[in-house]
N, C-alpha and C positions, 0 to 999 in steps of 0.2 A: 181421166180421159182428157184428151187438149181439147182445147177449145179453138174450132178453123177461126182463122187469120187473126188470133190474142198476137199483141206483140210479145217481143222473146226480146227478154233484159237479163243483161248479162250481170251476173253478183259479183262482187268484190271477194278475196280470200283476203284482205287486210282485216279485217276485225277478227278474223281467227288469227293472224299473225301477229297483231298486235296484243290479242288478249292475252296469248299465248310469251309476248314480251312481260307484260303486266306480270304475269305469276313468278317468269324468271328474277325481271329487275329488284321486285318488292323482298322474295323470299334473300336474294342475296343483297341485297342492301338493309335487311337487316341480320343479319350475321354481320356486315361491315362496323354496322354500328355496336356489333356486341350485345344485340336485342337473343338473340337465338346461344344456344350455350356454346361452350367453345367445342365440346366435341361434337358439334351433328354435321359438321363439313360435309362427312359420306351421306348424311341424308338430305341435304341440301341439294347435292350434285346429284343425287337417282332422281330427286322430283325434277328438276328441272330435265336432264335428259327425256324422263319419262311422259312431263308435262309440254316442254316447252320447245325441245328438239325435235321432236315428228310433228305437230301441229307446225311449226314453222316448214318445216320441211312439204308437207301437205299443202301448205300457203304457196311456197315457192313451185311446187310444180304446175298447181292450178292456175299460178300467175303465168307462168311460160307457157303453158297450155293454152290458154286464152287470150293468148297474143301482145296480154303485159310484160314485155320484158323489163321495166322498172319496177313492178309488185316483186316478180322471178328473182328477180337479182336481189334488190334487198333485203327478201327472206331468205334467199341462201346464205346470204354473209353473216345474218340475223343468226340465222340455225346452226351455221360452221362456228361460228363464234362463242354462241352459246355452248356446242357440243365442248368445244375447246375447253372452258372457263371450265364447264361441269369435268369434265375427264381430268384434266389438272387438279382438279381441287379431290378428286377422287382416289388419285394416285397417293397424292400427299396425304391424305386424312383432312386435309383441315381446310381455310381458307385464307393459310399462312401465305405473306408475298412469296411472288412465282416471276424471277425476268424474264424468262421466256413466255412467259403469260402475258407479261407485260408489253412487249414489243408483240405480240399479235394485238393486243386491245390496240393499243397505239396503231397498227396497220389498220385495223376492222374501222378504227374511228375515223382515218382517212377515207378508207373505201365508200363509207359509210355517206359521205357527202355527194358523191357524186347522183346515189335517188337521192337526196336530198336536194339536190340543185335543179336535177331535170327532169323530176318526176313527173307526169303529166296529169298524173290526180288530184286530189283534193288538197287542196293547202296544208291540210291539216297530215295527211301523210307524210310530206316535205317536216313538218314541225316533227316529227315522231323519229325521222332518222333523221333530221338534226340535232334533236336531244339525247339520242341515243350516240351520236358521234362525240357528241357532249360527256356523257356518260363512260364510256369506252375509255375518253380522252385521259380523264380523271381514273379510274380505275385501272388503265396502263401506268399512270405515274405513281400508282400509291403499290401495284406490282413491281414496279422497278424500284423505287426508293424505298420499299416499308416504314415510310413515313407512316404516323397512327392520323395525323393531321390529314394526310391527303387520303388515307382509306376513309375516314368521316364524310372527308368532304365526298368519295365517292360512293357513301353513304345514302349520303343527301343528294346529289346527282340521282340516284338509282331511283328513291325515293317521287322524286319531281318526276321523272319518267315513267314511274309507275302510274302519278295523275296523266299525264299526257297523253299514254299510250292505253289509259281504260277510256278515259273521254273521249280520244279519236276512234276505239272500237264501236262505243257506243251511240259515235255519233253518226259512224258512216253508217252500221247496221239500223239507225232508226231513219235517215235517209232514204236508207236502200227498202226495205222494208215497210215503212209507211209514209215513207215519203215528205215527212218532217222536213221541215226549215232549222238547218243546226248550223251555231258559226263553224267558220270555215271548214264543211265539208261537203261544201261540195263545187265539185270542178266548175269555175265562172269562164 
């Protein structure tokens, strides 16, 4: 039952959207590095579809719903992107290079800066899709070149993302939630 005149706080969908990054980044950046066997490609790409693509999707609507259109949008590009990566990698079997894959990462890692420049949230949202643009960046060229050097390195990109984007989950939701003191998350 409400409680007459409780103030009414509005919750963030970024820490489902980023958690929701976290599972994607981590699970494929280590198949990048050759940590996962070389055939689970198709089970790489069901979890993340299944993990990472509706929960992003769920973020992006609740963001435009709620009047964030910077949360909206960069969990759409988040979720389209991911769907992409997963769908490719599912058609092929594996998570053999893809240039057509590749020149989407490369577009998503552009796109990708623009929440990242004007986001109006927490700092640390800004840091999460610019790491991720980061991420993308590297992971487009190591799709277009099948260089084994640039998929490591967007290994370890993935990797660093995955800290980034569980720390910013964690921090906005203990913000939000108890009201914690966490570096940069929260809107100064």
């Amino acid at each position: 039952m409400p409680i007459a005149n409780a103030p009414v706080t509005r919750s963030s969908t970024l820490p489902l959207g980023f958690l929701a990054l976290f599972i994607a980044t981590t699970v494929y950046a280590f198949a990048q590095l050759q940590w996962l066997p070389s055939d689970s490609g198709v089970t790489v790409a069901i979890c993340v579809l299944a993990a990472t693509v509706a929960a992003q999707v769920i973020a992006s609507i609740f963001g435009f719903a709620s009047g964030d259109a910077t949360v909206g949008t960069g969990m759409a590009i988040l979720a389209g992107t991911w769907a992409a990566v997963a769908i490719s990698t599912l058609t092929a079997g594996s998570v053999a290079p893809n240039d057509p894959l590749g020149v989407v990462l490369l577009c998503a890692a552009v796109t990708l800066l623009i929440p990242a420049a004007v986001g109006s949230g927490p700092p640390i949202a800004s840091a999460v899709m610019a790491t991720t643009s980061l991420r993308y960046f590297g992971t487009g060229i190591a799709e277009i070149t099948g260089s084994e050097t640039w998929m490591t390195i967007a290994g370890l990109l993935g990797l660093a993302l995955a800290v980034v984007s569980f720390y910013a989950a964690f921090a906005l939701a203990a913000v939000a939630e108890r009201g914690w003191t966490m570096p940069l998350a929260r809107k100064d």
